[in-house]
N, C-alpha and C positions, 0 to 999 in steps of 0.2 A: 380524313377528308372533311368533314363534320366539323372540326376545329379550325382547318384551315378557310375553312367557307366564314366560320363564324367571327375570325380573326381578319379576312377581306371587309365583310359588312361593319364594324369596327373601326377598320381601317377608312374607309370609303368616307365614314358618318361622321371621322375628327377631321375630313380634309376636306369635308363640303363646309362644316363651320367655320376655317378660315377664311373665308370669301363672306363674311357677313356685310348686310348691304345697306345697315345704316347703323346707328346708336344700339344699346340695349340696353334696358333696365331690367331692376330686379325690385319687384313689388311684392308687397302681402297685400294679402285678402283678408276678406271679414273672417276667415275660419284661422286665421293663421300659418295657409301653407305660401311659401315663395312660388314669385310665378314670373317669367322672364317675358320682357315685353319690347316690339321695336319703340313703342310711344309711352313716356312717361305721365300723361295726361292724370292718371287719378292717384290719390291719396297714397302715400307709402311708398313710392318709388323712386330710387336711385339710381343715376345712370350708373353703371357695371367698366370699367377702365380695363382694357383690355391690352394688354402690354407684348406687343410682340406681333398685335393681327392688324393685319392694312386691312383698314374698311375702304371698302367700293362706294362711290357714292350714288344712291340712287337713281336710275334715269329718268323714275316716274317724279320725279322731284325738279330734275331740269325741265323738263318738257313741260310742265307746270309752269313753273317760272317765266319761262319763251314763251307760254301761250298768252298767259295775263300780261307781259310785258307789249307783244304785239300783237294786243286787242286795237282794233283801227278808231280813230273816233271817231262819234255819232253824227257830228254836224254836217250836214252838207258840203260839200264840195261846191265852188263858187263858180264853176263852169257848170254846173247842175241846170239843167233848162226848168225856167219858173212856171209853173200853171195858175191862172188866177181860179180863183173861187166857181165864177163863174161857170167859164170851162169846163170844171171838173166836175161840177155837180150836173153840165148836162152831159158829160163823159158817164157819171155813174148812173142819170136816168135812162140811156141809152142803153147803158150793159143791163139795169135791169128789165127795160123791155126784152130786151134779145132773150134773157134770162127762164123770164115768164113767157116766151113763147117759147122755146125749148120745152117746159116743166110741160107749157100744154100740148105739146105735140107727144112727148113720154109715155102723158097720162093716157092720149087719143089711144097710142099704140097698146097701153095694157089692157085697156080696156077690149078693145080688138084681140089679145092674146089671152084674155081672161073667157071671152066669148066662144073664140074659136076651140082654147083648153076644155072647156064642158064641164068642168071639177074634175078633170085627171080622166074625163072619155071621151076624149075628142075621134070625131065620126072616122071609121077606116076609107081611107082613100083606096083607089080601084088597082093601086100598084103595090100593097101594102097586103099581100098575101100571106104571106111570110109574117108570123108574129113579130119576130124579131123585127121586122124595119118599124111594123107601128109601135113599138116598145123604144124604138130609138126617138120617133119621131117625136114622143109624149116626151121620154126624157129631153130633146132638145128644146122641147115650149116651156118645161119647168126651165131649163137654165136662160131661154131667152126672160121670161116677167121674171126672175128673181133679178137678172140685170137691169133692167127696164126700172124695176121699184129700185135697184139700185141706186141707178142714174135720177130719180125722185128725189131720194132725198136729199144726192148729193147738190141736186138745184136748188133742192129747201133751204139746203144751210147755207150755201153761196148768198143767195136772196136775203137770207136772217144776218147775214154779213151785212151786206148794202145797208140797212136800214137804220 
């Protein structure tokens, strides 16, 4: 049994090698032992000619090719609608107001959820008998100010963009 398993695995490992899926070489290294490689790229290696085996050609090699070939180009398009100068810089003054009123309205709210948190002991309300609900309640003010400073910065960088 033992033999026939090891003569399967054998078997399996010389019929998976005919389907090789690109070139191969056979290189030495600094110490002098051979080392078989898909890519001939460093010193000492010679592609390996393999008589009798149909190579597959790799797909990750087409797909490569297709993608750099239909990269689109940069220029604009001439039905593109033009904005002048003008325009756009009071388009970008405008988005940064909106921008900076947003960041203050954030900050109004953390401040108010920083207030209302206490440092993690915010007062038991009259319904909150049950530890557990005030245990959820605290947990849900940490997850509202971490999203709250979330939303901060995320207006910082936008704003650090504009400028």
């Amino acid at each position: 049994m033992r033999t026939q398993l090891s003569a399967l695995i054998i078997l399996c490992t010389l019929s998976a090698s005919v389907y090789a899926q690109s070139e191969v070489y056979v290189c030495t290294n600094e110490q002098g032992f051979k080392e078989y490689k898909n890519t001939g790229l460093t010193k000492g290696c010679k592609r390996v000619d393999l008589q009798g085996v149909t190579m597959i050609p790799s797909p990750y090699k087409k797909a490569v090719a297709q993608t750099a070939a239909a990269k689109p180009s940069i220029a604009t398009p001439p039905e593109f609608p033009k904005i002048d100068s003008t325009t756009q810089k009071a388009r970008d003054n405008d988005r940064l107001q909106i921008l900076t009123e947003e960041m203050k309205t954030e900050e109004k709210k953390l401040a108010e959820l920083k207030k209302e948190f206490n440092n993690g002991e915010p007062e038991r309300q009259g319904n909150e008998r049950n530890y557990a609900k005030y245990q959820e309640r605290v947990a849900s003010m940490k997850e509202d100010m971490n999203r709250t400073e979330k939303n901060i910065e995320a207006l910082k960088r936008e704003i650090g963009n504009l400028k």
